[in-house]
N, CA and C of each residue as an Amber inpcrd file, in Angstrom:
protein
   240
  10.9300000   0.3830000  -9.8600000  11.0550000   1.3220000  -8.7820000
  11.4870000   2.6500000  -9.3860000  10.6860000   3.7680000  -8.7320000
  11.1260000   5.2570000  -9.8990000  12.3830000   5.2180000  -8.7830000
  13.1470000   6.3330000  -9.6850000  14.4550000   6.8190000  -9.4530000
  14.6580000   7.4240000  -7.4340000  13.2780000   8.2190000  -7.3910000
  13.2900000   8.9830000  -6.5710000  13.1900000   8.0920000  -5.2460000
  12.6390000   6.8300000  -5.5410000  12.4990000   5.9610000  -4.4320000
  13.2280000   4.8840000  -4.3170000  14.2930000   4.9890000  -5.2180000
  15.7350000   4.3340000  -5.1710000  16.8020000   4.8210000  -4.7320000
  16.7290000   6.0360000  -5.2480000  17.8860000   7.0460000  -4.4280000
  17.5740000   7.1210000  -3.0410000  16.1480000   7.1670000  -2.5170000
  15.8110000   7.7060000  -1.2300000  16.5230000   6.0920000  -0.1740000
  16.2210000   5.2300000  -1.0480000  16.7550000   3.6700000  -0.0170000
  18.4110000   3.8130000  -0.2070000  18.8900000   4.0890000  -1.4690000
  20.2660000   3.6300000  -1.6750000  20.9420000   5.3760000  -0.5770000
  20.3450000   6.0690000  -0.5580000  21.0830000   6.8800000   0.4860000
  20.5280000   6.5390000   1.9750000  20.3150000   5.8040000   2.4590000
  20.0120000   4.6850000   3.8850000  20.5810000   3.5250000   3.4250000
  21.5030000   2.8620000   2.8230000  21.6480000   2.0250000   2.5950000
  22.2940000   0.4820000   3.4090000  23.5420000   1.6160000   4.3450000
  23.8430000   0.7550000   5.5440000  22.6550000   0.1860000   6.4590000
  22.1420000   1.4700000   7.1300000  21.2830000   0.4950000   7.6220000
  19.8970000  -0.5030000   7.2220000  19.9180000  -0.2270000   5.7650000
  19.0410000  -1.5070000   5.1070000  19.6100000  -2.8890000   5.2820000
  20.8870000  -2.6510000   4.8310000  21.9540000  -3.4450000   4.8060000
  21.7730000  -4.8000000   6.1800000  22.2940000  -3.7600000   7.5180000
  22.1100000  -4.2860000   8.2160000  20.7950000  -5.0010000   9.0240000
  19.7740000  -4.4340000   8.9850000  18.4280000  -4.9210000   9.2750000
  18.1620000  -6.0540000   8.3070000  18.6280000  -5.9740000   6.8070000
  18.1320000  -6.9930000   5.7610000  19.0880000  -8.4960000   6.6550000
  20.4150000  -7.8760000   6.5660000  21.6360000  -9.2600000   7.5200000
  20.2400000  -9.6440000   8.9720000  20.2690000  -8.7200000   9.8570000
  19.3050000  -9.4580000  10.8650000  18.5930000 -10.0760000  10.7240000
  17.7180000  -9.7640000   9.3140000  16.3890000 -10.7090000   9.2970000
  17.1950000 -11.9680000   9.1850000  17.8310000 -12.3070000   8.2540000
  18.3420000 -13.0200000   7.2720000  18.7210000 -14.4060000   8.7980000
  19.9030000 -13.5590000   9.5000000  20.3120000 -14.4950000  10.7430000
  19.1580000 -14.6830000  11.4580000  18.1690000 -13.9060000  11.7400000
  16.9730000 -14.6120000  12.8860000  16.3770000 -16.4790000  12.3030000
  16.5540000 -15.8040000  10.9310000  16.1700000 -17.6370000  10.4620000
  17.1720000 -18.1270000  10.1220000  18.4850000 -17.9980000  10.5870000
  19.5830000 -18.9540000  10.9580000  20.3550000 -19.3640000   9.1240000
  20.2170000 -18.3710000   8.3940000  20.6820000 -18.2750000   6.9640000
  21.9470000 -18.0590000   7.3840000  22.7280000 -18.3920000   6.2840000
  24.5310000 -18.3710000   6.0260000  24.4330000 -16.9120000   4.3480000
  22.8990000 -16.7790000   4.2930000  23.6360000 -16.0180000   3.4110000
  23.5710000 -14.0810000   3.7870000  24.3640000 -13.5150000   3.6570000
  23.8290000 -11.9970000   4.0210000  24.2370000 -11.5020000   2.5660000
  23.2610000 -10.0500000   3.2240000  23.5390000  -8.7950000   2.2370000
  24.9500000  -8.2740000   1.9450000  25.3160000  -7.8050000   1.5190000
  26.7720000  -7.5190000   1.1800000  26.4000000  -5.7560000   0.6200000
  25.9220000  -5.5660000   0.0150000  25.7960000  -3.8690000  -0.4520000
  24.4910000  -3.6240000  -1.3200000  24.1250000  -2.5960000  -1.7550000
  22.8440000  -2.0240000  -2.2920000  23.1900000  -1.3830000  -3.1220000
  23.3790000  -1.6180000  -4.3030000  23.6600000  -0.4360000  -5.5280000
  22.4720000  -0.3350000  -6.7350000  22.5420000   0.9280000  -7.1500000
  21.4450000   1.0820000  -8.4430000  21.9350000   1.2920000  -9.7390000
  20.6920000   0.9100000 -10.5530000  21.2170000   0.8200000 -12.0480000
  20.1190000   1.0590000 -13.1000000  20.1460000   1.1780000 -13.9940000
  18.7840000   1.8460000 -14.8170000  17.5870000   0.9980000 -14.5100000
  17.8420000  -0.3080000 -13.9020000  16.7110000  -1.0310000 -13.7030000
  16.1400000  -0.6480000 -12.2200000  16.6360000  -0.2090000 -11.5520000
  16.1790000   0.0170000 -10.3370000  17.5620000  -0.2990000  -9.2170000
  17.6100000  -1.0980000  -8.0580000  18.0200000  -1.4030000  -6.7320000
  18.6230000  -2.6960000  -7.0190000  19.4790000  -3.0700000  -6.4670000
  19.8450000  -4.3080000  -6.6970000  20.7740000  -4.3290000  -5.4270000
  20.4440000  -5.5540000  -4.5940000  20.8160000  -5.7760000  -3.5820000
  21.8130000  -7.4470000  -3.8760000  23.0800000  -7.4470000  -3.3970000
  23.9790000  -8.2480000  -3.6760000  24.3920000  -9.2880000  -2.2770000
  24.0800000 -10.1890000  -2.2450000  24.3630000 -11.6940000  -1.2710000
  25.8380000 -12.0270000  -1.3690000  26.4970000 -12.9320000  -0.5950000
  27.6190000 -13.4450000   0.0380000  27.5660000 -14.5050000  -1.1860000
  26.1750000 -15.2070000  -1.5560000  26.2920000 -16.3160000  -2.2170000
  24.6000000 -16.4570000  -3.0050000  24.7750000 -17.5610000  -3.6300000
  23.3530000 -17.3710000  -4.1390000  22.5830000 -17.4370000  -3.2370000
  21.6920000 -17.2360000  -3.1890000  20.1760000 -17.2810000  -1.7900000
  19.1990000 -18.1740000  -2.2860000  18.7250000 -18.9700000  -1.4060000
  17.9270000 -20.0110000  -1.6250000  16.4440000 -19.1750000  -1.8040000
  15.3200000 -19.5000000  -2.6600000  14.0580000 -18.6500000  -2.0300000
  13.4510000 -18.2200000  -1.3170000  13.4950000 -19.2620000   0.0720000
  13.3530000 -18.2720000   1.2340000  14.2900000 -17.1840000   1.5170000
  15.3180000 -17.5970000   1.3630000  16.1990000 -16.1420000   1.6960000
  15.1450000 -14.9670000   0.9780000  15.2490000 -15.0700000  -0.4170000
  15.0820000 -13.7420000  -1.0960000  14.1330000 -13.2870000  -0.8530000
  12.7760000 -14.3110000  -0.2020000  11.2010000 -13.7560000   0.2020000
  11.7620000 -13.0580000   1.5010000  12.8440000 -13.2690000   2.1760000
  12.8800000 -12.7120000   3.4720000  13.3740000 -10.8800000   2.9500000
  14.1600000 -10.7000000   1.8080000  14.5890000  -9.8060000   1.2170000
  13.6170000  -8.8750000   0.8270000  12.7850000  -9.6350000  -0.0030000
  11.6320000  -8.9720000  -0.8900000  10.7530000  -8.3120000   0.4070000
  10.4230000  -9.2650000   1.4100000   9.3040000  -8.6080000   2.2720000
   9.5770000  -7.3110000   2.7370000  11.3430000  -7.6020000   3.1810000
  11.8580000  -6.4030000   3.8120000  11.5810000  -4.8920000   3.1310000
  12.0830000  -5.1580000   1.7940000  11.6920000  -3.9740000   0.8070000
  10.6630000  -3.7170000   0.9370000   9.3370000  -4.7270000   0.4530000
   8.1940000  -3.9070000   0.3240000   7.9560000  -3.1870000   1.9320000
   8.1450000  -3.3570000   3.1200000   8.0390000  -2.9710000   4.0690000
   8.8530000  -1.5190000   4.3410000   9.7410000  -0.9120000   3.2750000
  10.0910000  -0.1560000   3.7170000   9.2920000   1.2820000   3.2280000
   9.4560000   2.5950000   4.5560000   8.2440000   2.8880000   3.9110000
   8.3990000   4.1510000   2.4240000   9.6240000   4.1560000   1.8980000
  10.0010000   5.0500000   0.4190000   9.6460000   4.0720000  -0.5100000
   8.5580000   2.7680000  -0.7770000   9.3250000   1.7810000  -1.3890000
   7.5830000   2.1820000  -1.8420000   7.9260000   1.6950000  -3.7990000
   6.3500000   1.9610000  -3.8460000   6.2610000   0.5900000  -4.3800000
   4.8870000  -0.1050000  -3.5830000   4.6740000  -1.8470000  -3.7430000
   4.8770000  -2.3090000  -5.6470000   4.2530000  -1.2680000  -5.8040000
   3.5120000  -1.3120000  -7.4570000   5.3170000  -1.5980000  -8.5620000
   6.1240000  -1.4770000  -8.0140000   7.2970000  -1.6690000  -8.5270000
   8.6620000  -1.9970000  -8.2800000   8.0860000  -3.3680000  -6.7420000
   8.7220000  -4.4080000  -6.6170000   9.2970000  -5.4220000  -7.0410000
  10.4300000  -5.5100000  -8.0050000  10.4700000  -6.7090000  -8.6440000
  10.1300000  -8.4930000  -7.7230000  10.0360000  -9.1350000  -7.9580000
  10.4340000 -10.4990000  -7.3410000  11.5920000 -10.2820000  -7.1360000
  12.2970000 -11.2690000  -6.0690000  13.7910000 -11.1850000  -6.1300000
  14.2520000 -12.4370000  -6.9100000  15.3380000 -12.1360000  -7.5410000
  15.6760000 -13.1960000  -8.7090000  17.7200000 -13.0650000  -8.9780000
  17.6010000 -14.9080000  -9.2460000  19.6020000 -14.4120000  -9.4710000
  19.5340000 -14.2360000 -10.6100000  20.7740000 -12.7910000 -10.6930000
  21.4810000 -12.3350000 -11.6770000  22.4990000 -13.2030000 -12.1810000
């Protein structure tokens, strides 16, 4: 993800935050978002706990759906 379209999400970040938690509870998950911070690799979005794979596809979709987000440099979501 370039810089410019990391900064543009991580300054909206609450309400990523919170829309990412909604999705997360509509399918009845225990795990939420907790904060959005960046780092030379890009965005990194931080969970309550590890996230099972559906969680993180529910994560990943959200991103690519947002519209500063360029598809072409989406990571997978993956634990750190």
């Amino acid at each position: 993800m370039s810089a410019n379209n990391s900064e543009a999400i991580i300054s909206q970040a609450n309400a990523y935050i919170l829309n990412i938690n909604k999705f997360l509870k509509s399918v009845k998950s225990e795990v939420s978002a907790d904060f959005i911070y960046f780092n030379n690799k890009g965005i990194i979005i931080t969970t309550n706990k590890a996230a099972a794979p559906s969680n993180l596809n529910i994560v990943e979709m959200y991103v690519k759906e947002l519209d500063n987000s360029n598809l072409n440099n989406v990571m997978s979501p993956h634990l750190l």
